[in-house]
LOPAFI-651439 format. One record per atom (N, C-alpha, C, CB): x, y, z; chain; atom name; residue number from 0; residue in three letters. Coordinates in nm, 3 decimals, m for minus. Glycine has a CB too. Layout:
# residues N
         X         Y         Z   chaine   atome   num   residu
         X         Y         Z        A      CA   NUM      ala
...
//
This chain:
# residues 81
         X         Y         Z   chaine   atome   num   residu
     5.824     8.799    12.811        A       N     0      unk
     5.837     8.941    12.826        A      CA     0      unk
     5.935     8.971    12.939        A       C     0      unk
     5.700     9.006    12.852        A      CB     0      unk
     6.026     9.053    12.921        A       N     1      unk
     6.149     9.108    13.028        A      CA     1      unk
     6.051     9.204    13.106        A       C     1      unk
     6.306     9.204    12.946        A      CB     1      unk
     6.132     9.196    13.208        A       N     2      unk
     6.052     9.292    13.293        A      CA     2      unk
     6.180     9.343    13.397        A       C     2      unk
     5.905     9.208    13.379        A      CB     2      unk
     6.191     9.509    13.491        A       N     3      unk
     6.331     9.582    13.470        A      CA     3      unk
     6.313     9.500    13.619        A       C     3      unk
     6.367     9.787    13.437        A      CB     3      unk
     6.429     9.505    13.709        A       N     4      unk
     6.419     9.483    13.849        A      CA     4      unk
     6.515     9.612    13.885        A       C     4      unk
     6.471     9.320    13.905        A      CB     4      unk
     6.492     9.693    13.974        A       N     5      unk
     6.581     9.782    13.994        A      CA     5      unk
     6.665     9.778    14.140        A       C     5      unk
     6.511     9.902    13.974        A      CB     5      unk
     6.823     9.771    14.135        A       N     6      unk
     6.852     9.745    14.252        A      CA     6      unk
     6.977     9.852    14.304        A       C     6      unk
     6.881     9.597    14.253        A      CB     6      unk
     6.979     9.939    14.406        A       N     7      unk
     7.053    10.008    14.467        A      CA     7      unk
     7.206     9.967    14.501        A       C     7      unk
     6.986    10.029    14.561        A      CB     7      unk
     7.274    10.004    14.444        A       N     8      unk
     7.454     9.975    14.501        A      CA     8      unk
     7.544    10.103    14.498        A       C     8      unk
     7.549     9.857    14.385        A      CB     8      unk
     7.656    10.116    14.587        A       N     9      unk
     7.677    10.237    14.623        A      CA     9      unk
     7.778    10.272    14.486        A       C     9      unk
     7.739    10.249    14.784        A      CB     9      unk
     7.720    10.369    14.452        A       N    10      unk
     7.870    10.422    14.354        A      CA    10      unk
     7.985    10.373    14.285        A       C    10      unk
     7.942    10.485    14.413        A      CB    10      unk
     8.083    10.325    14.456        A       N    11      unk
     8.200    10.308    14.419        A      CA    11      unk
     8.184    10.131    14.357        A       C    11      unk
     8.307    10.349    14.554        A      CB    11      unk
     8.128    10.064    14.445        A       N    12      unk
     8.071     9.941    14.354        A      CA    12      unk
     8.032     9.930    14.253        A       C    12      unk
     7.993     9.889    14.382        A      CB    12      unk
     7.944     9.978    14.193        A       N    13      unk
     7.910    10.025    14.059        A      CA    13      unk
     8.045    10.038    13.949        A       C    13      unk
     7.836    10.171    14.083        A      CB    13      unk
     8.097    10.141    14.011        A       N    14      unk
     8.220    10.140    13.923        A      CA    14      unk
     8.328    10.014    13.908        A       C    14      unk
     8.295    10.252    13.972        A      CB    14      unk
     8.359     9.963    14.036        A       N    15      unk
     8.383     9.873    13.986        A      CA    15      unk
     8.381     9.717    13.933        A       C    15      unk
     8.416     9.898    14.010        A      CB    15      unk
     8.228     9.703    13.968        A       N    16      unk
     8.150     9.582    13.865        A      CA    16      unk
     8.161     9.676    13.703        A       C    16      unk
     7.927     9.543    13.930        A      CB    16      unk
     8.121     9.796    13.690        A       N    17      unk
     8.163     9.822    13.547        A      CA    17      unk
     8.307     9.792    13.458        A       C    17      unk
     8.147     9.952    13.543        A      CB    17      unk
     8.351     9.814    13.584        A       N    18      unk
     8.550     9.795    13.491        A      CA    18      unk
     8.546     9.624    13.496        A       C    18      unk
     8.759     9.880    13.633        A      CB    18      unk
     8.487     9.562    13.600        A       N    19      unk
     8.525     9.436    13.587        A      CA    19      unk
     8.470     9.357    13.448        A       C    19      unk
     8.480     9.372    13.713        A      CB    19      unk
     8.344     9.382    13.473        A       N    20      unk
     8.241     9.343    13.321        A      CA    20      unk
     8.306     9.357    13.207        A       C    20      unk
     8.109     9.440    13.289        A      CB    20      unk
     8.357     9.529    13.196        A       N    21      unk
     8.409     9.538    13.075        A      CA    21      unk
     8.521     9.455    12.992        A       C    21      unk
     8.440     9.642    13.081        A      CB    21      unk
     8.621     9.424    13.121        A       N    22      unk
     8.705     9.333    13.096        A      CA    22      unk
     8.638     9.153    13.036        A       C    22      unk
     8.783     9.339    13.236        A      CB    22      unk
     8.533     9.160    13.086        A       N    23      unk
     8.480     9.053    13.030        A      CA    23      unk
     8.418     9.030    12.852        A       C    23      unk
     8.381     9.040    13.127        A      CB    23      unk
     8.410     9.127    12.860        A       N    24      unk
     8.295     9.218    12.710        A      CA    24      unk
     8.178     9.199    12.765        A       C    24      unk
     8.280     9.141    12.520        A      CB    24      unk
     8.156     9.246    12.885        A       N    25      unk
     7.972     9.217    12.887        A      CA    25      unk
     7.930     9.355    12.948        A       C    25      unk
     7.902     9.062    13.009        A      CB    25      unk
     7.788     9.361    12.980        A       N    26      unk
     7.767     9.472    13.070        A      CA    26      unk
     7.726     9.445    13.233        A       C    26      unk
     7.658     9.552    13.002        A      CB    26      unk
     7.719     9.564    13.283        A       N    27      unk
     7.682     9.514    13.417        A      CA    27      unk
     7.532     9.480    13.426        A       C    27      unk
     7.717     9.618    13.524        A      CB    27      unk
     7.471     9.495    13.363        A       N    28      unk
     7.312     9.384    13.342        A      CA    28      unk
     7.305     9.287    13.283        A       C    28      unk
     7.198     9.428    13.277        A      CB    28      unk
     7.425     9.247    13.165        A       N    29      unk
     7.380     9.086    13.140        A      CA    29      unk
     7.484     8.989    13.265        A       C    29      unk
     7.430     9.028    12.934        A      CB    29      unk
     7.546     9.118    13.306        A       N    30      unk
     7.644     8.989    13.428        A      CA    30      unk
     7.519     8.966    13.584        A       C    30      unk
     7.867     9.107    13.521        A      CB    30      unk
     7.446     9.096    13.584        A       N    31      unk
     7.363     9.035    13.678        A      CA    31      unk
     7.263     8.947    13.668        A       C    31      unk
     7.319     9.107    13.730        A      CB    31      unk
     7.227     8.940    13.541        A       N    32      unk
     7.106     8.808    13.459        A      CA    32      unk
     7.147     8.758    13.510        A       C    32      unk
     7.079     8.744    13.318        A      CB    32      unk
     7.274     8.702    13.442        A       N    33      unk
     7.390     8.573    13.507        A      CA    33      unk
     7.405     8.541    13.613        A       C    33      unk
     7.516     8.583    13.497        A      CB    33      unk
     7.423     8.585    13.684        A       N    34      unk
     7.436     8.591    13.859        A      CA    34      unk
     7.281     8.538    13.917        A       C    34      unk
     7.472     8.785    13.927        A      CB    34      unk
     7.220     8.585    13.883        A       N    35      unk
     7.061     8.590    13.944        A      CA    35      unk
     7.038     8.467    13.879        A       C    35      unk
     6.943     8.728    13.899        A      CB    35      unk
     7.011     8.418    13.785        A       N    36      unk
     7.066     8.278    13.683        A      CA    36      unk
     7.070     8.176    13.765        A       C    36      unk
     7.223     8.283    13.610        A      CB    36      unk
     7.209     8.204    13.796        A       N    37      unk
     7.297     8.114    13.872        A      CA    37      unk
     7.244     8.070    14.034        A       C    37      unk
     7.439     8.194    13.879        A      CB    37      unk
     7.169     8.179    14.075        A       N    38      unk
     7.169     8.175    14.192        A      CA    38      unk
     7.034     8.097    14.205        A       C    38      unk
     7.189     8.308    14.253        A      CB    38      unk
     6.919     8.132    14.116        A       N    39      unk
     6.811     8.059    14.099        A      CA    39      unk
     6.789     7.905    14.088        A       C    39      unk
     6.772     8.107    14.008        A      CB    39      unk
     6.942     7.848    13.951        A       N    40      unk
     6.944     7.738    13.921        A      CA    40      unk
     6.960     7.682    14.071        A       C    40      unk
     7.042     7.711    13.814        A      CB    40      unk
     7.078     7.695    14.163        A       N    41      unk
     7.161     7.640    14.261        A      CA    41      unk
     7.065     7.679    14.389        A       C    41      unk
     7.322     7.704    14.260        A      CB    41      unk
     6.941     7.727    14.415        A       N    42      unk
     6.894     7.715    14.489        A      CA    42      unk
     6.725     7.674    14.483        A       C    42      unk
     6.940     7.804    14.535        A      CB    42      unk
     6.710     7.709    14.377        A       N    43      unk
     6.539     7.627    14.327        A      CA    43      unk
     6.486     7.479    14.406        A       C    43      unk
     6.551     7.566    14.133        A      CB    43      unk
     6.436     7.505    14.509        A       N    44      unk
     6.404     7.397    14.578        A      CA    44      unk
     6.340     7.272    14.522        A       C    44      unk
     6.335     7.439    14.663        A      CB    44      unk
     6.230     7.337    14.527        A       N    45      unk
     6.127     7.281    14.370        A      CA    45      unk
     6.230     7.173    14.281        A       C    45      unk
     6.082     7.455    14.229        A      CB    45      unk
     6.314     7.234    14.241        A       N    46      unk
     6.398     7.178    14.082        A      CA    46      unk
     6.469     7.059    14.180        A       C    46      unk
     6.549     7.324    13.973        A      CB    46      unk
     6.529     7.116    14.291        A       N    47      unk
     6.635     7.023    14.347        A      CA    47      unk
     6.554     6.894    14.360        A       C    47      unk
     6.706     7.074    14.495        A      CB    47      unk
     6.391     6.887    14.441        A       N    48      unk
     6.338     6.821    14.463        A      CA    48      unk
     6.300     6.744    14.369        A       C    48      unk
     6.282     6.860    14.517        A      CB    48      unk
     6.201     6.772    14.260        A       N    49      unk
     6.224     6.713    14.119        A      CA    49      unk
     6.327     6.674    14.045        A       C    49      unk
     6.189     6.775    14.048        A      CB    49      unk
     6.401     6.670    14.108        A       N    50      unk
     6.572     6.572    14.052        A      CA    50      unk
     6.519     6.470    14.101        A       C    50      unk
     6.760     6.603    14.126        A      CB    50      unk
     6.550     6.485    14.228        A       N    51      unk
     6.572     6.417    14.359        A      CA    51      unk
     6.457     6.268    14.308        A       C    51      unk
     6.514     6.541    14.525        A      CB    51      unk
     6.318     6.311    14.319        A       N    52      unk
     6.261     6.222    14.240        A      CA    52      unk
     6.237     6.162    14.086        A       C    52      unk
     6.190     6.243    14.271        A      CB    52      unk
     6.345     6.266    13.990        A       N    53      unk
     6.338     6.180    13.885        A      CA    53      unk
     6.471     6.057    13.895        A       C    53      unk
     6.343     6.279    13.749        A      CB    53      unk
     6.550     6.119    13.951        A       N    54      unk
     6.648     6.059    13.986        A      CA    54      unk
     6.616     5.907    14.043        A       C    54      unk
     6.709     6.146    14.074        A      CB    54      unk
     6.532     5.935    14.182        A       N    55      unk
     6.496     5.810    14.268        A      CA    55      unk
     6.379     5.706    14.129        A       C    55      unk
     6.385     5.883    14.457        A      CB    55      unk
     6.306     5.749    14.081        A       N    56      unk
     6.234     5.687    13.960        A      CA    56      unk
     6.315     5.626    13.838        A       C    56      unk
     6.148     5.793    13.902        A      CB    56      unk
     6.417     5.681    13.765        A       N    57      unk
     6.457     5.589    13.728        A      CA    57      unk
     6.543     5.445    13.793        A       C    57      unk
     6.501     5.647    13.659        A      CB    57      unk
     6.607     5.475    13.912        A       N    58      unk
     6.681     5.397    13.974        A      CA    58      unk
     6.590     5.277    13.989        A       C    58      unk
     6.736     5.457    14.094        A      CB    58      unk
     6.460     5.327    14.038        A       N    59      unk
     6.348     5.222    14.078        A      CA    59      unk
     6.297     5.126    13.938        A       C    59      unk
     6.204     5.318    14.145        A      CB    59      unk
     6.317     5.185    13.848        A       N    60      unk
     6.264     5.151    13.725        A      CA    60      unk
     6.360     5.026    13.669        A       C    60      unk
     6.261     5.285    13.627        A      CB    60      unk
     6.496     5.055    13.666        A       N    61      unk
     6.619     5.014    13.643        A      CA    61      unk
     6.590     4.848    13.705        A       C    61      unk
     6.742     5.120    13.723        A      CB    61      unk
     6.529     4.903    13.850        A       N    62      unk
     6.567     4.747    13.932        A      CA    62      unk
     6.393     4.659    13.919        A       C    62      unk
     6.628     4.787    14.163        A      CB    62      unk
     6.364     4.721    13.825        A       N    63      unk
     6.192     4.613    13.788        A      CA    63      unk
     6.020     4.727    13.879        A       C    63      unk
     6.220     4.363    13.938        A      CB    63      unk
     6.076     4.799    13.947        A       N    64      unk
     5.966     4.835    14.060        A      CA    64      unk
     5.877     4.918    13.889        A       C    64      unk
     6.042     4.980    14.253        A      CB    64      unk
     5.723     4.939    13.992        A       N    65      unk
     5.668     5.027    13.898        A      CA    65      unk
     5.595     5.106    13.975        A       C    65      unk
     5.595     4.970    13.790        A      CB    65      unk
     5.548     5.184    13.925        A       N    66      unk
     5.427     5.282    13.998        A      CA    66      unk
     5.323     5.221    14.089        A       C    66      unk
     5.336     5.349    13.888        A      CB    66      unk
     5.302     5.097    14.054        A       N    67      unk
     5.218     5.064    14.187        A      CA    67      unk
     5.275     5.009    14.269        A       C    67      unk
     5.114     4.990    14.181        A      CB    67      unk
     5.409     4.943    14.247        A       N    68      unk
     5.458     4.892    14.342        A      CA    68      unk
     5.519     5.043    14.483        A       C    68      unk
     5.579     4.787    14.259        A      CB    68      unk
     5.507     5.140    14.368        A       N    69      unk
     5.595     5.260    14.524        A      CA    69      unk
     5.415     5.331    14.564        A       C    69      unk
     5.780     5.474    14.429        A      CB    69      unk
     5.309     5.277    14.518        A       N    70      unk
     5.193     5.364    14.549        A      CA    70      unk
     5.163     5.264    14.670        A       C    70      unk
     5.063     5.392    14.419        A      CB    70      unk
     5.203     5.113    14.660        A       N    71      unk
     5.170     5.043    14.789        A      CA    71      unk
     5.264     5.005    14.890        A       C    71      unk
     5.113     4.934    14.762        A      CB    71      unk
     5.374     5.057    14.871        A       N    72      unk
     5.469     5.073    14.986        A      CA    72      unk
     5.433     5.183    15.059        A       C    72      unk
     5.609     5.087    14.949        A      CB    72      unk
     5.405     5.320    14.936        A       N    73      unk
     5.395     5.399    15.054        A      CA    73      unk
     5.259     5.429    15.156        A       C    73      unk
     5.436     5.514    15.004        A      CB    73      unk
     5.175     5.371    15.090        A       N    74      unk
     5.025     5.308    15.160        A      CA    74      unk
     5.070     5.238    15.268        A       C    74      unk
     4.928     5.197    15.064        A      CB    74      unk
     5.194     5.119    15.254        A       N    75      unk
     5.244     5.063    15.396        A      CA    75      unk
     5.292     5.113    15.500        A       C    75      unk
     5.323     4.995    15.389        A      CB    75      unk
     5.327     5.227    15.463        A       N    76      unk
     5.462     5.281    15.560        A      CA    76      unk
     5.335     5.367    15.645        A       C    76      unk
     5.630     5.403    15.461        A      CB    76      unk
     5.240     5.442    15.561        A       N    77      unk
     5.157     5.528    15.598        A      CA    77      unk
     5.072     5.437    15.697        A       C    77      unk
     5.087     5.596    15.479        A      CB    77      unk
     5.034     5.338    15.644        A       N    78      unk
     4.957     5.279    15.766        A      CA    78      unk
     4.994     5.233    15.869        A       C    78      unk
     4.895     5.198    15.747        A      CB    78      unk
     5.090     5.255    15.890        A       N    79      unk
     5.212     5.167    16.007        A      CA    79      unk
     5.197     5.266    16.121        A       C    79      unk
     5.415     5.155    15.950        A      CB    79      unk
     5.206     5.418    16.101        A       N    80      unk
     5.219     5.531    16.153        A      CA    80      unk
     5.057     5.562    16.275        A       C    80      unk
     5.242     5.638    16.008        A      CB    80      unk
//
């Protein structure tokens, strides 16, 4: 379900994100989807982080390690502390 977000910009801005859009064929609400989109993908911490470890998991996988082998390293490191 869409739901509206409403956001304040002065006039003369307005006008011209409208001329710019148009030149695009879009409107000035599917260019701000886009934008907001964009800005979500490239800053989603969460997501970056979940790379970050699917990323580090296959690498580990690649070189023989498995799930218990990183559940008792990090049991090592933790008990060291």
């Amino acid at each position: 379900m869409e739901s509206q977000l409403i956001v304040r910009i002065d006039k003369n801005t307005k006008q011209r994100l409208s001329r710019i859009v148009r030149m695009e064929g879009m409107t000035a609400s599917a260019k701000v989807r886009e934008l907001v989109n964009s800005y979500i993908e490239e800053n989603d911490f969460s997501r970056l982080v979940g790379d970050l470890w699917d990323n580090a998991a296959r690498k580990l996988k690649k070189k023989g390690y498995t799930a218990r082998d990183v559940e008792d390293a990090i049991r090592k490191v933790r008990a060291t502390k």
